[in-house]
N, C-alpha and C positions, 0 to 999 in steps of 0.2 A: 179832499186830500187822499182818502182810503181810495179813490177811482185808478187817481194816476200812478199810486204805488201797484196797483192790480196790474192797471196797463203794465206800466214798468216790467211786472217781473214776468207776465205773458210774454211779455220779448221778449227777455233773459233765457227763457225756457219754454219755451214754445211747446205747446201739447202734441206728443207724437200720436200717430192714427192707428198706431197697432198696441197702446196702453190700455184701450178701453178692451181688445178681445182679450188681452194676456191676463188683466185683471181678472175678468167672468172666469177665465178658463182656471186659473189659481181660485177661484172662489168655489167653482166645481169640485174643485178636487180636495178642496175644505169639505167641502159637504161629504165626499166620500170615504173620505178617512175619516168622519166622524162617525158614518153608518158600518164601516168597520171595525170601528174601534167597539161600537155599541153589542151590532152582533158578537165580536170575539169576546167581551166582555159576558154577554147572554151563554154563549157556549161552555164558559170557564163557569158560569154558576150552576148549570145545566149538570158539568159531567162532576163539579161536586155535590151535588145530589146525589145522583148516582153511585158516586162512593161510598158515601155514607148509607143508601140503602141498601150496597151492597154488604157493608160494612155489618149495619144490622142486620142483615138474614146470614150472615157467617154465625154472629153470637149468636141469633135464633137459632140454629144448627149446632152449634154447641151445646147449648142448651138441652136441645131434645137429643145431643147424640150421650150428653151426662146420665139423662134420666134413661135413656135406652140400657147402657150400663151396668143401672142400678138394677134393671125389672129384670135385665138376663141375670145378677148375681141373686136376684132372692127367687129365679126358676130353679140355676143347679142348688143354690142354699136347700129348696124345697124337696130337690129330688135330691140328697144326698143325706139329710135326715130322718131316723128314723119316728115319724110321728104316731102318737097315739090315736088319731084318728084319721088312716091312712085315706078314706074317700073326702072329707074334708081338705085334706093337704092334696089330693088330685087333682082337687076342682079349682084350689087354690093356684096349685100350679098352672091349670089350662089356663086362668083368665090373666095371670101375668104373661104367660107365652103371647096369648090374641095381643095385650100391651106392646111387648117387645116388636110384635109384626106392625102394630099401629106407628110405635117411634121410628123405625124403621123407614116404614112409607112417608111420613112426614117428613124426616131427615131427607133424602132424597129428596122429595119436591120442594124443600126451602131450598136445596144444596143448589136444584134446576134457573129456580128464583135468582139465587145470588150470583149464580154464572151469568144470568140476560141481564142482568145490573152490570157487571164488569163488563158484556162484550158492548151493551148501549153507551155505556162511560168511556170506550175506547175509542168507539163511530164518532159519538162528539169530540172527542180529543182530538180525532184529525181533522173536523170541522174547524174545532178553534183555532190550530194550526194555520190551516186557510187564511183563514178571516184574519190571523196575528200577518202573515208574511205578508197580503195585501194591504193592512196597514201600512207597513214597513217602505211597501213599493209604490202606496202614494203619495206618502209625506215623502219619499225622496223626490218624486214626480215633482208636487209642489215647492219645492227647494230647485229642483231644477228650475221651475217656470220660472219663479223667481230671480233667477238668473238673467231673466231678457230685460227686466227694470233695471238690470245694476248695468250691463255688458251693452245693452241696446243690440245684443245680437240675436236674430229670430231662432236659430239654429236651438236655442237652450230652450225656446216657448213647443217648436216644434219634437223636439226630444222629450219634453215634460209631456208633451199629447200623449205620444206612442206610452211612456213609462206610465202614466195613468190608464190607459187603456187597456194594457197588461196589468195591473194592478187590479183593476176594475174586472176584468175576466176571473182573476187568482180569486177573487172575493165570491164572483156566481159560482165557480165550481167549490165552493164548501158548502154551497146547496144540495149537490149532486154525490157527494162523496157518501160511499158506502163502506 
């Protein structure tokens, strides 16, 4: 009984010849906009890293520019009291001055630190960009294709190529972005 209903409705609807590439090609571009979504997804974790590392070498920088502060305020503290054992408070004073040159240099080179944190958190940011607009442009792609199952017209299968293909380009050049 289940034969002649199959027959039956192979009549009614007859398998068209261009559903089986319109399918693969929609299924293509399933797979692409997942590998987009995946990467923009990877990027957006990438450049909050980066934040947060920047993040923390800002407080480390605060940190040491607090203590730098303190060693120049017990240099002039040192040199502006008169002590009773003036070669003692000398020596005193020179090793807090070598301190204050050591926070110093340190300050700086965290400051260096947390700048190449912000400009790599930026590079990724316009990667993820990328990777988000080529999502955008292949799910519409596939919504297009979609369209030649409902309309039976090739015009929406061959529009979804070209949109996918541009999609698919937008996605290689967030490899390339600097």
């Amino acid at each position: 009984m289940h034969e002649g209903l199959e027959g039956h409705e192979a009549h009614e609807h007859p398998e068209e010849p261009w559903t089986l590439p319109v399918a693969v090609t929609m299924s293509i571009l399933t797979v692409l906009v997942a590998m987009a979504t995946l990467l923009a997804h990877r990027a957006a974790t990438d450049k909050l890293l980066l934040q947060t590392k920047a993040t923390d070498q800002w407080a480390y920088y605060q940190a040491k520019n607090i203590r730098l502060h303190e060693m120049q305020s017990v240099v002039d503290l040192l040199g502006t009291l008169a002590p009773a054992d003036k070669e003692k408070a000398a020596a005193l004073q020179e090793k807090y001055k070598k301190e204050v040159e050591r926070y110093q240099g340190d300050k700086d080179d965290i400051s260096e630190k947390a700048k190449e944190f912000e400009a790599e958190g930026k590079h990724i940011s316009r990667r993820e960009d990328r990777f988000d607009l080529a999502e955008v442009i292949l799910e519409i792609a596939l919504i297009i294709c979609s369209l030649t199952l409902i309309t039976r017209k090739m015009i929406f299968w061959h529009s979804g190529i070209a949109l996918g293909a541009v999609g698919f380009l937008v996605a290689l050049t967030g490899f390339f972005v600097h």
